[in-house]
C-alpha positions in Angstrom: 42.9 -4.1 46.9 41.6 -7.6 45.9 40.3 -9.5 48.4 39.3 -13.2 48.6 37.9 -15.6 50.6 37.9 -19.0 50.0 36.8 -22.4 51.8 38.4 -25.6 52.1 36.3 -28.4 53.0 33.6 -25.7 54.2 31.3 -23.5 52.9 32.2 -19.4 53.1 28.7 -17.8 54.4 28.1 -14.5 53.8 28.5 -13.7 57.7 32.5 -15.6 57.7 32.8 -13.3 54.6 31.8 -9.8 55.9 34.0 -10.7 59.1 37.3 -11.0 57.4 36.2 -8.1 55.2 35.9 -6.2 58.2 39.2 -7.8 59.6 41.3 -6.5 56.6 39.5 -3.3 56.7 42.0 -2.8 59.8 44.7 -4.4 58.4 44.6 -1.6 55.9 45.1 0.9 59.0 48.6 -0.2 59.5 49.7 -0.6 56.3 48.1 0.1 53.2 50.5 -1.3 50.0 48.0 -4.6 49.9 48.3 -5.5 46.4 45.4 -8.4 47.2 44.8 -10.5 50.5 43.9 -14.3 50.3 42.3 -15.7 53.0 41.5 -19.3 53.2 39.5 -20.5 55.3 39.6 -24.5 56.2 38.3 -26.8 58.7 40.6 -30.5 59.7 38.7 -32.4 62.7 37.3 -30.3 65.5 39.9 -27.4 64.4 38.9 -24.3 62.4 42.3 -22.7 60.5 42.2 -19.5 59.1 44.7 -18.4 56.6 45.5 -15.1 55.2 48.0 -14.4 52.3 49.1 -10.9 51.8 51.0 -10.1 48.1 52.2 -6.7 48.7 52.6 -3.8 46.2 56.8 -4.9 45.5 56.2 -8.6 44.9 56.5 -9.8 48.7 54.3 -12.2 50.8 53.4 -12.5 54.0 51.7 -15.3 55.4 50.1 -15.9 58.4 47.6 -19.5 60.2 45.8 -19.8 63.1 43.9 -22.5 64.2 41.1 -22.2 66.7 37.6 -24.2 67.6 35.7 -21.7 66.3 36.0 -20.3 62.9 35.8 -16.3 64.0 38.5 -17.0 66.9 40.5 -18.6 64.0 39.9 -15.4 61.9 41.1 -12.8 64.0 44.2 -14.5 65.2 45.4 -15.1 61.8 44.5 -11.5 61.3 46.7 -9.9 64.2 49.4 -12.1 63.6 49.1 -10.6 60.2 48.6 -7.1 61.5 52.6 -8.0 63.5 53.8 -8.9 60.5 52.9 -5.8 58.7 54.0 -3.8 61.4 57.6 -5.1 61.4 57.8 -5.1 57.8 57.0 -1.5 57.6 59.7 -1.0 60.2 62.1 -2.3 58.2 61.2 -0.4 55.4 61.8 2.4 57.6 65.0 1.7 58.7 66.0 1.1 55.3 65.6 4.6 53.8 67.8 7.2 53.5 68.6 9.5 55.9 66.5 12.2 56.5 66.9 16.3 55.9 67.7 16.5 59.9 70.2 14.0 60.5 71.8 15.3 57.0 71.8 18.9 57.8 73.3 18.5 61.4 76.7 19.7 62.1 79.2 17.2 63.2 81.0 17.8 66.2 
């Protein structure tokens, strides 16, 4: 998986970078088809938003912002919205298969 952090209107230290390293490290717990993960970090006034822009493995996106005071706070609620988003897409990948050698094999009555 390709990750990237970037900075808009801020600079990405090393620490911001190892934190939403470690943030997607998780995100890769839930769902692991992560083709590459932007996340874009950006500060407007006294607000710190955090961006992160999932391309998964068949061509979909997910996006999800948070905005916080601090930049961290920012991070991680931008990375469990994320981590919802991946959990209801896999769900619906889910519900979408066929059906399985149970409900196939049972009998009808």
């Amino acid at each position: 998986m390709n990750l990237e952090v970037i900075g808009r209107h801020t600079e990405v230290t090393p620490d911001i970078r190892d934190y939403a390293g470690k943030r997607v490290d998780k995100l890769l717990k839930f769902f692991d088809r992560i083709h590459s993960l932007r996340v874009i970090v950006s500060v407007e006034r006294a607000n710190h938003l955090a961006e992160f822009i999932a391309h998964l493995v068949k061509g979909d996106m997910v996006v999800a912002k948070a905005a916080a005071v601090d930049v961290y706070t920012a991070i991680d609620a931008a990375a469990d919205k994320l981590e919802n988003q991946l959990k209801r897409y896999k769900e619906r990948l889910r519900e979408h298969r066929a059906p399985g050698v149970e409900e196939a094999a049972a009998p009808e009555t």
